[in-house]
C-alpha positions, 0 to 999 in steps of 0.5 A: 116194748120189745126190739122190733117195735123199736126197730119199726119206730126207728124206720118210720121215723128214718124213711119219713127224713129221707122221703122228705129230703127226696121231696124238698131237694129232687127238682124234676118231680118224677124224681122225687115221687120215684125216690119216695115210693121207693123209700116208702114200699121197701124202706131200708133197701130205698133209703140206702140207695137214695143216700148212695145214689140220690143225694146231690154231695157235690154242690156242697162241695162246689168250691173244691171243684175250682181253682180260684182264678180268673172268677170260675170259681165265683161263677160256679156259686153265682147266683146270677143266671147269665154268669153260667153261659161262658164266652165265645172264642175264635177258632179254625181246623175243625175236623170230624173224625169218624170212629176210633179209625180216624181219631185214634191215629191222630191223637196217637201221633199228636201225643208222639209229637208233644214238646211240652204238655199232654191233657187226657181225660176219658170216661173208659179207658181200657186195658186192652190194644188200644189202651196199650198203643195210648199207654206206650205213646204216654210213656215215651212222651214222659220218657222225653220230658213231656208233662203227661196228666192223664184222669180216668173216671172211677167207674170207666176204669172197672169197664176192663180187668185188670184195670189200665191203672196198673199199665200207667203205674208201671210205666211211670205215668201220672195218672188220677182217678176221678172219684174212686169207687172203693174210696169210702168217702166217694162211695156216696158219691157213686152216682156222679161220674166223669163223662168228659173226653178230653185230650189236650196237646201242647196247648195247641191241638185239642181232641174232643167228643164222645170217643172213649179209649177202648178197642170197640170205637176202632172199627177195623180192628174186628172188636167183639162190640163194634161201636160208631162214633165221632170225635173232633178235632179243633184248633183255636182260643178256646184252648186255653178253656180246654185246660182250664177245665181239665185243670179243675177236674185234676185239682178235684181228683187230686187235691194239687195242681199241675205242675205244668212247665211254663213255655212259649207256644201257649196259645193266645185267647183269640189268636186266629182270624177268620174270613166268616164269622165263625165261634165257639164255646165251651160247655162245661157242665156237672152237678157243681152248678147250681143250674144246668148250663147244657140244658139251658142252653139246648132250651134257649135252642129249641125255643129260637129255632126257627126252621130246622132241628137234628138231634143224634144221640145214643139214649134219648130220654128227655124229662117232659120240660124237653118234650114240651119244647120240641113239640112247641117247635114242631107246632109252630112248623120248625122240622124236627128229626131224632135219630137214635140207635136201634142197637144199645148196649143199655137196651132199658134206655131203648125201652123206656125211649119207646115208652115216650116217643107217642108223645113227640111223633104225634106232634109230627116229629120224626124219629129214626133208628140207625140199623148197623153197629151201635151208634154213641154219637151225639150231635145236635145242629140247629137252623143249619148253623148252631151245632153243639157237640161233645160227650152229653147224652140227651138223658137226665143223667147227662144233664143232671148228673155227670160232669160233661163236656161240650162245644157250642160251635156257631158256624154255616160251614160247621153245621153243614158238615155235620149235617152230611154226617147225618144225613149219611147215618139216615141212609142205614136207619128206619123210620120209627113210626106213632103205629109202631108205637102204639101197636107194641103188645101188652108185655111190651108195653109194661116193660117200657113203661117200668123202664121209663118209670125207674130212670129217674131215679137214677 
């Protein structure tokens, strides 16, 4: 028997392992089923991106994720559903800001006026203008003995060249990289990234959404790729569940804690109180859970709504668990609204969006694609008083795959504020209709379909 046969038996028996590990361990059964045809018609190219790219390696490593107080690290590896949902906490100045226009501005002078403390997380942060007024600001604020952190995402660092990480290094700021990509042992897990923004100022203002550090978001400045987007601003006992957080993610990146120096402006976990009820909470979600907090979440929603939904996000590619709630709600006569961006800079996540929106706009939901820049906003509000905000987009790779961060925000005021935000964003939008849909030519509609088809994959 000579080479080739060994290698043909070898390969049989090696795509038969890992076909059967797509199968026994993918949840979502579009998953599974695209892994193994992959490993099954091209074997070797399928089984090395299954092994790169489809094996979950964090959950094994859960544990290392956690600093081992006050009982995160126990929820994380709980067995009990209800363990996963965190607490409500009291806050006050919530603030919208639009674009990096009105955000940049503030977080640059909230790291200006830091005594004690600054926290930044961003998915990118690139080397150009804006990346160079965050990295002077930084640098000044270590210069005056502020404790500065700051934890990039291992892809989001390659989204400029040369990266941001030679500005920091050279400005004596320190800074950790949320798995490497170049670092073998990271390279498997080269699938799993850092989606959060998050920036944290002497415990007492934090800054929060889906703004990343790059020149695009500042619209004034005439970028090349302009880009619409919200961030937000919040005060309150949920602070603390901020730096916790981040905390966490540091640990993990870094293998040490922060040496953070003690002082007394720390806020209280409820120290603000409130003439309406008004709370908030913290989701923290990734694929160091053994169960989806943000999805769970987002279903218990949908399922209690009661008149109204409105949905923005960037990519909108929801499994058929997601379908099959918005639909049960549009039936039993909740209004339901999903407005999306006709401009993507990822126009395969459109495509594929188009090859499932028969099944929602037959059930009467209505869909809209805005019309002006590229809109990454991400904003859900629910019977005008649920609201949840942050960095998750509505696609498995935000609720299986990246470790995201968002608010739960309960609050009238709130969500009317959000829901003029959207209703503004309406006012450049088309409505996308079932006959659009449907009257797509033939090689449209493959295009679409094949989108669709190999996104779960990934």
């Amino acid at each position: 028997m000579d080479i080739y046969w060994w290698v043909g038996i070898i390969e049989i028996i090696l795509a038969f392992l890992v076909g059967s590990h797509a199968v026994l361990y993918k949840r979502d059964s579009r998953s599974s089923t695209s892994w193994a045809l992959l490993i099954l018609l091209v074997p070797w190219v399928g089984m090395l991106l299954y092994l790169i790219f489809g094996v979950n390696r964090i959950k094994r490593k859960a544990p290392s994720l956690t600093i081992k107080k006050q009982g995160i690290a126990q929820k994380l590896t709980s067995n009990n559903f209800l363990d996963i949902f965190p607490p409500f906490r009291r806050f006050n100045d919530f603030k919208i800001l639009h674009n990096g226009d009105e955000a940049f501005p503030e977080m640059l002078d909230a790291i200006d006026l830091a005594k004690n403390e600054v926290l930044l997380s961003s998915y990118i942060f690139d080397n150009d203008q804006v990346g160079a007024r965050f990295v002077k600001v930084l640098q000044m604020a270590v210069q005056r003995g502020v404790s500065v952190y700051v934890l990039v995402d291992g892809i989001g660092i390659w989204y400029s060249i040369p990266r941001i990480t030679s500005q920091l290094k050279r400005s004596g700021i320190p800074y950790a990289i949320f798995l490497p990509t170049f670092v073998p042992w990271s390279t498997l897990l080269l699938n799993l990234r850092n989606h959060r923004k998050l920036l944290v100022v002497d415990r007492q203002r934090a800054f929060i959404g889906g703004i990343n550090i790059r020149e695009g978001h500042w619209l004034s400045l005439s970028p090349r790729s302009p880009v619409n987007d919200v961030h937000f601003s919040i005060k309150g006992g949920l602070i603390e569940d901020l730096v916790q957080q981040f905390s966490i993610d540091w640990e993990f990146a870094t293998h040490g804690s922060l040496l953070v120096k003690p002082f007394e402006e720390t806020l209280p976990l409820e120290s603000f109180t409130l003439d309406t009820i008004e709370r908030v909470r913290v989701l923290s979600d990734g694929p160091d859970l053994k169960r989806p907090l943000l999805a769970s979440v987002l279903l218990i929603t949908i399922a209690e709504a009661k008149s109204r939904l409105r949905i923005v996000t960037p990519y909108f590619i929801p499994d058929r668990i997601f379908i099959a709630a918005l639909t049960t709600a549009a039936l039993r006569g909740v209004e339901v609204e999903i407005i999306v961006s006709a401009k993507s800079n990822l126009p395969w996540m459109t495509w594929a969006m188009r090859a499932q929106a028969w099944q929602l706009l037959e059930y009467g939901i209505r869909m809209w694609e805005t019309t002006t820049h590229f809109d990454h906003s991400k904003i859900f509000v629910a019977d005008d008083h649920v609201s949840i905000v942050g960095s998750s987009n509505w696609d498995s790779r935000s609720f299986r795959l990246n470790f995201e961060l968002n608010l739960e925000i309960d609050s009238f005021e709130i969500a009317k504020r959000l829901n003029v935000v959207i209703d503004n964003k309406l006012q450049n939008a088309n409505r996308l209709t079932l006959e659009e849909v449907n009257n797509r030519t033939l090689p449209v509609r493959f295009r679409d379909s094949l989108a669709r088809l190999f996104l779960p994959v990934l």
